[in-house]
C-alpha positions as CSV (number, residue, x, y, z in Angstrom):
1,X,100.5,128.8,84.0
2,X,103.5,126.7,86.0
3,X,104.5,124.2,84.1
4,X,105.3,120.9,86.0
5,X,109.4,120.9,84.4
6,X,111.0,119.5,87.4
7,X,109.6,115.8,87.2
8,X,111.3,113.4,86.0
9,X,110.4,111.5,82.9
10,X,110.1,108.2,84.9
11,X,107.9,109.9,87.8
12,X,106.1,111.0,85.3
13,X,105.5,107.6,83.9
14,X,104.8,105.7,87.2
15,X,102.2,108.9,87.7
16,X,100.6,107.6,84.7
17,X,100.9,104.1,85.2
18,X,99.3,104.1,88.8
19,X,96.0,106.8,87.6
20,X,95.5,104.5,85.6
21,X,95.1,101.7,87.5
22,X,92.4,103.7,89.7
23,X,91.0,104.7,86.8
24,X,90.2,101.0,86.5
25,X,89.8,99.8,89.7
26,X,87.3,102.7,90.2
27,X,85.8,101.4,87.3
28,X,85.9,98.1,88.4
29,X,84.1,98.7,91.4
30,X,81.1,100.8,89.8
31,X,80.6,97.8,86.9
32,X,79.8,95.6,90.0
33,X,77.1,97.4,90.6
34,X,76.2,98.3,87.1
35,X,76.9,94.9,85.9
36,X,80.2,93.3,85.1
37,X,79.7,92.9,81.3
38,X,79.8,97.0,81.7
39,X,83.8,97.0,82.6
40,X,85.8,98.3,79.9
41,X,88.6,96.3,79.9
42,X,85.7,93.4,79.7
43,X,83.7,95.5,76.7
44,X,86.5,96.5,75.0
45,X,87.2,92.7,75.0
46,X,84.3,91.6,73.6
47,X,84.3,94.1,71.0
48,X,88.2,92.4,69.8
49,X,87.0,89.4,69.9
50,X,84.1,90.4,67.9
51,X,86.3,92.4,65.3
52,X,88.5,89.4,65.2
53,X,88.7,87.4,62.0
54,X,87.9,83.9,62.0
55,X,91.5,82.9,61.4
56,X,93.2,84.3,64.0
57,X,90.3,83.3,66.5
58,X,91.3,79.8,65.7
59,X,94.9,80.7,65.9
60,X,94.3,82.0,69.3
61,X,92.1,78.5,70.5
62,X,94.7,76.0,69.2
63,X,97.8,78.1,70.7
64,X,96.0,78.5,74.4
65,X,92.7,76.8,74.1
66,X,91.0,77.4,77.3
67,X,93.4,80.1,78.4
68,X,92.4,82.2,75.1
69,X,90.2,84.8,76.8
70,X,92.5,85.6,79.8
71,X,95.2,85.9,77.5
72,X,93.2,88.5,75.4
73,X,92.6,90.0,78.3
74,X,96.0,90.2,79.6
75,X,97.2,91.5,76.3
76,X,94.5,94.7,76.7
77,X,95.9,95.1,79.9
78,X,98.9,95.4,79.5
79,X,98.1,98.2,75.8
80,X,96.2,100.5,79.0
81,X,99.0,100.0,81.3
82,X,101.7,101.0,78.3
83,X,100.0,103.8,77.1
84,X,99.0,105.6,80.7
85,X,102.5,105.8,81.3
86,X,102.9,107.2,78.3
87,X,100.2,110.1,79.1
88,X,102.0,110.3,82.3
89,X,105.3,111.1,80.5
90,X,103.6,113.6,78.1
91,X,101.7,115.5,81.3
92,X,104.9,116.3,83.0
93,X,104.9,119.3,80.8
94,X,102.0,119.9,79.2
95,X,99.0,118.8,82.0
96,X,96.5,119.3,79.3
97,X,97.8,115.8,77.6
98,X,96.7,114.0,80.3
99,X,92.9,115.2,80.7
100,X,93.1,114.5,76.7
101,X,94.3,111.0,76.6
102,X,91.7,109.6,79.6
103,X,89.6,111.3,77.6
104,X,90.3,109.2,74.8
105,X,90.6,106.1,76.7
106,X,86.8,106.9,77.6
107,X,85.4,107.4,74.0
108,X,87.3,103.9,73.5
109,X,85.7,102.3,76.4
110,X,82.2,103.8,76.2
111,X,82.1,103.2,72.2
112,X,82.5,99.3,73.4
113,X,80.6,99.5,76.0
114,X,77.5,100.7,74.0
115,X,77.9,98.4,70.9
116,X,77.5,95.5,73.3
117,X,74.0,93.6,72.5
118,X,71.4,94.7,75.3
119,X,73.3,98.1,75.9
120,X,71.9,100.6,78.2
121,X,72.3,104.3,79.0
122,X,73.9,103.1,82.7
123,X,76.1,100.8,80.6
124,X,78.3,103.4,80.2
125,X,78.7,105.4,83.9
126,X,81.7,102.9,85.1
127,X,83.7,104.4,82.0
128,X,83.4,107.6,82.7
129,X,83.2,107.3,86.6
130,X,86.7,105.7,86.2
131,X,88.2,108.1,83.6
132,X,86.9,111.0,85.5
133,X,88.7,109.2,88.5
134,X,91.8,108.2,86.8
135,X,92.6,112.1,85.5
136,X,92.0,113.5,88.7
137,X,94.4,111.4,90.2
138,X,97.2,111.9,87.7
139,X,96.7,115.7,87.7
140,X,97.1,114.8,92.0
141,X,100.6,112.9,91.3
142,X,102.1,115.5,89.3
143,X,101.2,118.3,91.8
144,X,103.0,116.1,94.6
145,X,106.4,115.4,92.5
146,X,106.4,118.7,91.8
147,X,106.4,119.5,95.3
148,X,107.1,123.2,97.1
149,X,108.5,126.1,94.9
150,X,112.2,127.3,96.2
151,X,114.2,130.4,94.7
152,X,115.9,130.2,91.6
153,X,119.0,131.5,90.4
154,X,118.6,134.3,87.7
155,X,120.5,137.2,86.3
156,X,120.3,140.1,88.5
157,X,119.5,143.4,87.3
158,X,121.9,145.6,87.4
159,X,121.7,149.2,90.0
160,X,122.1,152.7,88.8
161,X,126.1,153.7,89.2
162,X,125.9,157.4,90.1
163,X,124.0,159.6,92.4
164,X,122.4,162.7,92.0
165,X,124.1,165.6,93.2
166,X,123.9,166.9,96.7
167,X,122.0,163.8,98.0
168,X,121.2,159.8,96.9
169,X,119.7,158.9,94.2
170,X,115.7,158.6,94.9
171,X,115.9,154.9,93.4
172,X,118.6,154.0,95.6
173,X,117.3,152.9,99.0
174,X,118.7,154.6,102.4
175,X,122.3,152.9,103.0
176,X,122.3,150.6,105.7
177,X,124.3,150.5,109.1
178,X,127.7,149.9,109.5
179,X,128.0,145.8,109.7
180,X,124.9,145.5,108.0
181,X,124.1,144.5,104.7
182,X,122.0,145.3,101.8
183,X,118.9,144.7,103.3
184,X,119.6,146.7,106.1
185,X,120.0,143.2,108.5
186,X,123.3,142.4,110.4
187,X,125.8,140.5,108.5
188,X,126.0,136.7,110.0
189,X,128.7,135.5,107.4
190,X,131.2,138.0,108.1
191,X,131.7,138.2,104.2
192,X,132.4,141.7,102.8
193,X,129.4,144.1,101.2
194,X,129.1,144.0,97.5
195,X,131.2,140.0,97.9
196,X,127.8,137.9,98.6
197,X,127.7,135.5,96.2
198,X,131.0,136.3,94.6
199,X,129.9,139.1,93.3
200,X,132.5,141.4,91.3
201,X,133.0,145.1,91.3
202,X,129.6,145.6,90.1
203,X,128.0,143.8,92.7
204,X,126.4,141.7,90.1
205,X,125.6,138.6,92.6
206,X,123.9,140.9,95.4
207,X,123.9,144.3,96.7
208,X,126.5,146.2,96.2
209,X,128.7,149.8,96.7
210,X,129.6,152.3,94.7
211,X,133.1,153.4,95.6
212,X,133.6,155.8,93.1
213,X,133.2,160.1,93.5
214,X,132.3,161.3,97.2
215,X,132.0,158.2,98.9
216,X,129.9,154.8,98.9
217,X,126.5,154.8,97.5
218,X,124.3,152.1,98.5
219,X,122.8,150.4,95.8
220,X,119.0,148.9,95.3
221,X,118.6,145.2,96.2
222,X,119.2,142.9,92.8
223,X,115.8,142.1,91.2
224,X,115.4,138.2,90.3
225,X,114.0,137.8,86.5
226,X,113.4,133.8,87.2
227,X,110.7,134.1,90.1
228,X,110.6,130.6,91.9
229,X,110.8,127.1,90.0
230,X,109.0,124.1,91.4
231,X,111.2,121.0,92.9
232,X,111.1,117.3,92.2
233,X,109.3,116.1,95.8
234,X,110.4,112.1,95.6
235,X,108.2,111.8,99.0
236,X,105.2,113.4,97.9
237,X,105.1,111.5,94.7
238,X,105.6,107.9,96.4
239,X,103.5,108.5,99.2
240,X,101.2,109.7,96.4
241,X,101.8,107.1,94.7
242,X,101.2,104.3,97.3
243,X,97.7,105.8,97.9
244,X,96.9,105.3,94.1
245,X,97.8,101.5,94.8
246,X,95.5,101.3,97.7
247,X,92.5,102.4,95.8
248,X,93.0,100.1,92.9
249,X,93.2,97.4,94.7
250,X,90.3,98.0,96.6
251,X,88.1,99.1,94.0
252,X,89.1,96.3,91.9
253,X,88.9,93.5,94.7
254,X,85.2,94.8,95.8
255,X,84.4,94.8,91.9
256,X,85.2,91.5,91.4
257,X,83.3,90.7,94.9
258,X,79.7,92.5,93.6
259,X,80.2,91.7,90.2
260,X,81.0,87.9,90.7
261,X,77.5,88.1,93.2
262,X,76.0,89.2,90.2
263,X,76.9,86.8,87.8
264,X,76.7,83.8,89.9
265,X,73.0,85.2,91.2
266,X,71.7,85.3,87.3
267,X,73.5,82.1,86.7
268,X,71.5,81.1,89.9
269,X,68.2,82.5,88.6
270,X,68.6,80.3,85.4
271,X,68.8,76.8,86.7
272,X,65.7,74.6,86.0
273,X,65.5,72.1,89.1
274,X,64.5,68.3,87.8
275,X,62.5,66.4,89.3
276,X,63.2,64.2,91.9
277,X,63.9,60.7,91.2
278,X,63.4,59.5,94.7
279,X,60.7,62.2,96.5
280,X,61.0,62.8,100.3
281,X,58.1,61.2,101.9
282,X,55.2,64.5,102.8
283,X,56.3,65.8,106.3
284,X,53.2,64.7,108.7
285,X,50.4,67.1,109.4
286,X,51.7,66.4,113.0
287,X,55.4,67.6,112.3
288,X,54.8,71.0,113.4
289,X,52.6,72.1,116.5
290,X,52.3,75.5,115.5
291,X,52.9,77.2,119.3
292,X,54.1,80.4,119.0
293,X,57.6,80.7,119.7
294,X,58.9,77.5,118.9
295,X,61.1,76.6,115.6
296,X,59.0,75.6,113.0
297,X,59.3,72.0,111.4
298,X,61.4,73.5,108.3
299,X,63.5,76.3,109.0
300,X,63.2,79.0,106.2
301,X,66.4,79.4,103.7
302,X,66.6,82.9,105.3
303,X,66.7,81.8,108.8
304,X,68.9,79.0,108.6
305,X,72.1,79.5,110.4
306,X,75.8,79.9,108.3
307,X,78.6,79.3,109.9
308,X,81.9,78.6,108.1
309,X,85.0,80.0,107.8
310,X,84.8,82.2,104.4
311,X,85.1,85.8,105.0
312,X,84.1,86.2,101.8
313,X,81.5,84.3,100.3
314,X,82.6,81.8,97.2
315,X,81.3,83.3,94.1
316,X,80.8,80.2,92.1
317,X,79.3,80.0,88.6
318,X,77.8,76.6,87.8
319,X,78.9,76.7,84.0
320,X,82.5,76.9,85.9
321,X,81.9,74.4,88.2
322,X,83.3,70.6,88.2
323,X,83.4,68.0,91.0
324,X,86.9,66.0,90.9
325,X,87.3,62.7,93.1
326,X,90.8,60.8,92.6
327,X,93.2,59.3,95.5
328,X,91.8,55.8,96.2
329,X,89.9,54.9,93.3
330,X,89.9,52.7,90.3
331,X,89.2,55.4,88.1
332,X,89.0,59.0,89.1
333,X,86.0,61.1,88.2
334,X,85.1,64.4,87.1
335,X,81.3,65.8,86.8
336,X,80.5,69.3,85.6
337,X,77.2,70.9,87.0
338,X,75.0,69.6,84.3
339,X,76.6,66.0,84.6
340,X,75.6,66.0,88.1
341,X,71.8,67.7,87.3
342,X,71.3,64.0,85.0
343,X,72.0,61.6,87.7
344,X,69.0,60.4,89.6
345,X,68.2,63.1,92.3
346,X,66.9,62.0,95.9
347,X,65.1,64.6,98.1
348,X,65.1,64.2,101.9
349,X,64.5,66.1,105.3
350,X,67.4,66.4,107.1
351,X,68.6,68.4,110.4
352,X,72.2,70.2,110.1
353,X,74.3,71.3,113.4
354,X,77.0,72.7,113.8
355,X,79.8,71.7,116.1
356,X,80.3,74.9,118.0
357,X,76.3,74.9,118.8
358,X,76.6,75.7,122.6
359,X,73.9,73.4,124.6
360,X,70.7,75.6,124.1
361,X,72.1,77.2,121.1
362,X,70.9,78.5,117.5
363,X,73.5,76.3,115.0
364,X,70.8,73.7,114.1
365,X,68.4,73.7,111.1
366,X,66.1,71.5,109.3
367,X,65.5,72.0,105.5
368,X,64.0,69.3,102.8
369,X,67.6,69.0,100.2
370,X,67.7,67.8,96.7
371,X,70.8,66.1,95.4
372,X,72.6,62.8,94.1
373,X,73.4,60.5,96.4
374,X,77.4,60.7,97.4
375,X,77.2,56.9,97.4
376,X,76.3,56.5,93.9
377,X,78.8,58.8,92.9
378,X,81.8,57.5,94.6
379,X,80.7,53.7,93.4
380,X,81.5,55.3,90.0
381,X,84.9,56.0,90.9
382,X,85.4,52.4,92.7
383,X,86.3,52.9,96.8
384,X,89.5,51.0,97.1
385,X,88.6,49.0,100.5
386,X,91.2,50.0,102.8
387,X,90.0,53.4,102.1
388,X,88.5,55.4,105.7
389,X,88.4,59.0,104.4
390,X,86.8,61.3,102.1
391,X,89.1,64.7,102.5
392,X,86.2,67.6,100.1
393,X,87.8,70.5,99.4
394,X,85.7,73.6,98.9
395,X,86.2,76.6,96.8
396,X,87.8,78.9,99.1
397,X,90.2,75.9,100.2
398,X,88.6,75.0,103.4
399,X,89.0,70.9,103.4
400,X,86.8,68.3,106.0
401,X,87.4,64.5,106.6
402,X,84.1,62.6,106.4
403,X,84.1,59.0,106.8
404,X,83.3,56.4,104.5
405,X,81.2,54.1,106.0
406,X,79.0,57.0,107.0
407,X,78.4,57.9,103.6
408,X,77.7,54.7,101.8
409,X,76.2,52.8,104.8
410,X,72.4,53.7,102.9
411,X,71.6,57.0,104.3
412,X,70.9,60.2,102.1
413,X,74.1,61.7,102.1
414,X,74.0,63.9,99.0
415,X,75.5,66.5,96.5
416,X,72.8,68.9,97.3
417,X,71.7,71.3,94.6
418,X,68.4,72.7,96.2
419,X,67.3,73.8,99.6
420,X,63.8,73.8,100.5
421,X,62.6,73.7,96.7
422,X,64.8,76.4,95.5
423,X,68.3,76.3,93.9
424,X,70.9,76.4,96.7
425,X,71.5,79.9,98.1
426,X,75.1,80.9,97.7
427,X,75.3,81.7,101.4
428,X,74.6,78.0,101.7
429,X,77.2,76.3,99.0
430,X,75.4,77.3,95.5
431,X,76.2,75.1,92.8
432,X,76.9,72.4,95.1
433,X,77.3,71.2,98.6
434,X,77.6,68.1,101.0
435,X,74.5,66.9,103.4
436,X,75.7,64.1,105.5
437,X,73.1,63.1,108.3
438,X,74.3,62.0,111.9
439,X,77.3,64.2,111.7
440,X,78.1,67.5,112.6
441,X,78.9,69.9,109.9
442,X,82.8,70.4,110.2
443,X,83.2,66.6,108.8
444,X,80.3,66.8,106.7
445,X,78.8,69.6,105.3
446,X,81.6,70.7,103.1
447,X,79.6,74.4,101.0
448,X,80.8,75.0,97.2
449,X,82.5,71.6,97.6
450,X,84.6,71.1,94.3
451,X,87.0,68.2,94.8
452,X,87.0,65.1,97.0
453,X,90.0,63.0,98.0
454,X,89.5,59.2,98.8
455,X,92.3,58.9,101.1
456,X,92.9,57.4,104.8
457,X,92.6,59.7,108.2
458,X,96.4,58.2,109.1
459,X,97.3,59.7,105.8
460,X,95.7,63.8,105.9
461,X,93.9,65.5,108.3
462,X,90.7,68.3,107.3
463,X,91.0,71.9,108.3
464,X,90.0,71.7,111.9
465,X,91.7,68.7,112.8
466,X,94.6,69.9,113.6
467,X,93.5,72.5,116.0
468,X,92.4,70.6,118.6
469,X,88.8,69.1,117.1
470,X,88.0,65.6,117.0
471,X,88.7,63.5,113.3
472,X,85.3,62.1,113.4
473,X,82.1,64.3,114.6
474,X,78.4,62.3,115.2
475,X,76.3,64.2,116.5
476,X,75.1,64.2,120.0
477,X,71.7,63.4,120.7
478,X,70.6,67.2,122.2
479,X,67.5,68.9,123.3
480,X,66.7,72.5,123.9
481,X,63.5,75.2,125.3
482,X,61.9,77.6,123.0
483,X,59.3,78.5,125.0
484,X,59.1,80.0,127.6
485,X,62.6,82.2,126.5
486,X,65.4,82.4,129.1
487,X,65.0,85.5,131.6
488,X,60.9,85.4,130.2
489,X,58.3,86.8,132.1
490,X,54.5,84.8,132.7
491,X,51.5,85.2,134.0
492,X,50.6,82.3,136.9
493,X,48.0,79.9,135.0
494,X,48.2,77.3,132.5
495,X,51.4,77.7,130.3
496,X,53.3,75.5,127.4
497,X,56.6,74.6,127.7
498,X,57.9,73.8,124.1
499,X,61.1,73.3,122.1
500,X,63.1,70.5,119.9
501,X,65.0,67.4,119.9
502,X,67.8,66.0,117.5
503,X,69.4,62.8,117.2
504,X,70.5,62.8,113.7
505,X,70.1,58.9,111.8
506,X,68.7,57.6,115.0
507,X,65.6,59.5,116.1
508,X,64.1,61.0,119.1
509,X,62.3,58.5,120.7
510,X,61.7,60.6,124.4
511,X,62.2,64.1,125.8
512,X,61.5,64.7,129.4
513,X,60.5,68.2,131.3
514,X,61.1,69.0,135.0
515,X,60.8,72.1,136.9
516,X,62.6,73.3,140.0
517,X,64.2,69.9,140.2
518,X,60.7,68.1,140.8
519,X,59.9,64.9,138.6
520,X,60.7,64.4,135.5
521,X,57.8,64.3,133.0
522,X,57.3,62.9,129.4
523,X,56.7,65.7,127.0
524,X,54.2,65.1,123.8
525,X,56.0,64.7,120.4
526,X,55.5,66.0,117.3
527,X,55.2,63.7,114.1
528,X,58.9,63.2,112.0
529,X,58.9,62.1,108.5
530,X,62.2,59.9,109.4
531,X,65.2,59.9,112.1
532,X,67.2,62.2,110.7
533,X,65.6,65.3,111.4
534,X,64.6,67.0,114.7
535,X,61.6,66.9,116.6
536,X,59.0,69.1,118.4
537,X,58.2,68.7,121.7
538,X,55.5,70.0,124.3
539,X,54.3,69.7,127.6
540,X,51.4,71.6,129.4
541,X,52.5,73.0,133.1
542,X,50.6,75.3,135.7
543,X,52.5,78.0,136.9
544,X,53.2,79.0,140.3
545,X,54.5,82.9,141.2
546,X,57.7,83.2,141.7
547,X,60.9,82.1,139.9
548,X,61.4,79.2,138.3
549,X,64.1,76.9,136.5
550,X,63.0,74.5,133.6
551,X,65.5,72.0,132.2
552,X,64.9,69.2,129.4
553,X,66.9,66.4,128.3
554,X,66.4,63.2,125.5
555,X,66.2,60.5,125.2
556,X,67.1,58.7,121.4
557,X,65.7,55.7,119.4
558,X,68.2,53.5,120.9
559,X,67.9,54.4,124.3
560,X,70.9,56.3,125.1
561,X,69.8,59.6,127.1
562,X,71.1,62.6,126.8
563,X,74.1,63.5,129.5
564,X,74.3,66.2,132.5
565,X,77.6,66.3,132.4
566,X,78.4,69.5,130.6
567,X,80.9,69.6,128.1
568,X,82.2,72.3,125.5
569,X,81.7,72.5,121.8
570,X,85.9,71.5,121.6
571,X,86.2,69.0,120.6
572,X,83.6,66.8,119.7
573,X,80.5,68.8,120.7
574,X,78.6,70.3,123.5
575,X,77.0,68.3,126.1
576,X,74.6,69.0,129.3
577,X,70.8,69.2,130.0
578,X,69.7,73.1,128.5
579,X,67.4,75.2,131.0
580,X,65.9,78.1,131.5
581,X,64.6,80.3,134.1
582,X,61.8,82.3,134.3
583,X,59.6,84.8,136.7
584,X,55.9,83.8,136.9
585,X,53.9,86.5,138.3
């Protein structure tokens, strides 16, 4: 067997090093799927901290209290990265030691794996997935250092000195042109026969002559004892090597991503909703008029539209989670999750849109919330009165400016916790998010919210401030067709045109319909529980053949109708009358 003797001890070492990192970031990457508790580094741990005594366990909370686990797990870290360059080292000559020491790291890892309470047989696949993965890649890292073979330099063997009688020797090959060398190929070097290399009178560094007796005897080519002998490939080994990093990374990144999901969702499953203090009134029995086509009074959790600027959703567990607000205030404030689940809890229907809605569009949705009042929360902290600005802070980092009088001017702004009678979905801000009704959602709705700054909007600006959207965002009183779809098809006859209204915290008080331009006619309503969610509309028409164009615009509880004048989303929201055309046959 080749034996890998041309790698340097500390390629050999970052070989070992870097397998097993994917060792662990394969690992990684299954125990999000298997379950995070099933990582080794995690398991093994567990199983220290369990193995612990008591005295060093308190040794360990008074020198880095909170910090004491990640240290812990630091410190394993750092024993796996240690010794897999150490197997590295060892494999550059003996291959075998490699197999045998991930080998050992997975009886280590599957041994903790399986002593953990509630083990199960798949418990223990991302150990051996990763070891499996981790070996294979060292064995890959060695073959590139040791790159392509070349000739070595070995004794040569030396050629008979005499010939037979009469004739040449029948081991000595035919003797070559005149200019040409042992081989039988024109000379290129112009050096002498029997000199290549240096060689001596016997020729010992090629082929050589024999000058002796009759005449010059060609001797056999010189037989190499060494063969060929691998050499270090520096390119291979990085490129190699840079590969190994890639996967890592990747595996560990997208472990952490499933494996947080999981976590936070069975941290999600075990919340116990209270009761609210303050019940939303019971929607109408007129709220929804049921016509097929047309967006139902409360849109469902799995329907209502996200749109935020996380590519990756916040993975937040709720025993984790605390709600800070300082700046402005007489005396700062910090809640955990269950602090917030004791305050009184108000439930109320409110309609969400978002900014970028185009006139027409799908960014609106209605949902019942549950959650403590932002106002009673903030008195706690004591609003200092030249105060304007609430600056929420989410946990990805995305920040919006809300203002203040909004908040406490006695509608149900609110830390929500639940969404349509379940515990907040993650997509939607699970532990906790902002509901703020009347404005759109970029100063308002701030998802996994964990920190709020009572500041002034001459003093910070929010996320999208700054790129050319308006500091303060109410909503604008908009309308929009369901029915009959855009580009539809109907039959001539009697037919229902049907869609919804919003004008958050001030109500729909009108919509009108008109087709083709004719007059403008008053739609029915639909029943609301309150102002600040949207409202069905309807209105019977008799369709003509031939093609049509349907348009709609409201009208709010204080009057104020809806504009014509189109406007973009940027930078305080769309504006315009929505319509539709359709073909009547």
């Amino acid at each position: 067997m080749q034996r890998n003797t041309m790698v340097p001890a500390w390629a050999g070492a970052l070989a070992g090093l870097v397998s097993g990192g994917v060792a662990l970031g394969v690992a990684q990457l299954v125990a999000g799927v298997v379950g995070p508790t099933t990582f080794p580094v995690v398991a093994v741990g567990d199983a220290t901290v369990d193995l612990t005594p008591a005295p060093v366990k308190d040794f360990a909370i008074r020198a880095f209290g909170e910090n004491d686990k990640a240290v812990l797990l630091g410190g394993v870290l750092v024993v796996l990265a240690a010794v897999a360059a150490l197997i590295g080292l060892l494999s550059r000559r003996r291959p075998a030691v490699g197999h045998l020491g991930f080998v050992l790291f997975g009886v280590i890892g599957v041994l903790a794996v399986v002593t953990r309470p509630d083990a199960g047989a798949l418990d223990v696949v991302p150990t051996v997935v990763g070891v499996a993965a981790g070996a294979w890649a060292l064995g890959l890292l060695l073959r590139r250092a040791q790159g392509a073979p070349h000739p070595a330099t070995a004794p040569a063997i030396a050629a008979p000195r005499h010939a037979a009688p009469g004739g040449a020797d029948p081991r000595v090959p035919a003797a070559a042109p005149a200019g040409a060398g042992a081989s039988g190929v024109p000379r290129q070097d112009g050096a002498a026969e029997g000199q290549e290399g240096g060689g001596g009178p016997e020729g010992e560094a090629g082929a050589g002559v024999s000058r002796g007796g009759g005449g010059a005897v060609e001797r056999p080519a010189v037989m190499r004892a060494g063969g060929q002998v691998p050499a270090f490939d520096r390119r291979r080994l990085l490129t190699g090597v840079a590969g190994g990093v890639v996967v890592a990374g990747a595996g560990a990144v997208l472990g952490q991503q499933l494996g947080g999901r999981r976590a936070v969702d069975a941290a999600r499953g075990g919340v116990t909703l209270p009761r609210a203090a303050t019940p939303a009134r019971p929607v109408p029995a007129g709220a929804d008029l049921r016509i097929g086509g047309l967006s139902p009074f409360v849109t469902p959790n799995k329907d209502f539209y996200r749109v935020d600027t996380a590519l990756v959703v916040p993975q937040v567990d709720p025993a984790d989670w605390t709600l800070r607000i300082h700046g402005m205030v007489d005396r700062p404030v910090e809640l955990t999750f269950a602090d917030l689940l004791k305050l009184p809890l108000t439930e109320a229907d409110v309609t969400l849109t978002c900014v970028s809605n185009e006139v027409g569009g799908p960014y609106v949705g209605n949902a019942r919330w549950l959650g403590a009042r932002m106002s009673d929360v903030l008195r706690r902290a004591g609003l200092r009165a030249d105060a304007d600005m609430l600056l929420s802070t989410s946990a990805d980092g995305f920040t919006c400016g809300t203002p203040v009088d909004v908040v406490m001017d006695g509608r149900d702004a609110l830390f929500a916790v639940a969404m349509n009678g379940e515990v907040l979905p993650v997509d939607h801000g699970f532990p906790v998010r902002q509901v703020v009704p009347g404005l759109y959602g970029y100063v308002s709705a701030t998802k996994w919210v964990v920190d709020i700054k009572v500041t002034r909007f001459d003093r910070d600006q929010a996320y999208w401030t700054p790129r050319g959207w308006s500091a303060m965002g109410p909503i604008k009183t908009q309308s929009r067709i369901d029915v009959p779809k855009q580009g539809g098809s109907l039959k001539a006859g009697p037919a229902t045109i049907a869609g919804v209204a919003w004008a958050q915290h001030t109500g729909v008080d009108a919509v009108e319909v008109r087709v083709d331009r004719g007059q403008w006619r008053e739609a029915r309503l639909a029943e609301v529980p309150g102002p600040d969610t949207w409202r069905q509309w309807a209105i019977d028409w008799a369709a003509t053949p031939g093609g049509h164009t349907i348009e709609v615009r409201a009208t709010d509880a204080s009057g104020r109708t809806q504009t014509e004048q189109p406007a973009p989303p940027a930078p305080d929201g769309a504006s315009g009358w929505h319509s539709v055309t359709v073909q009547v046959a």
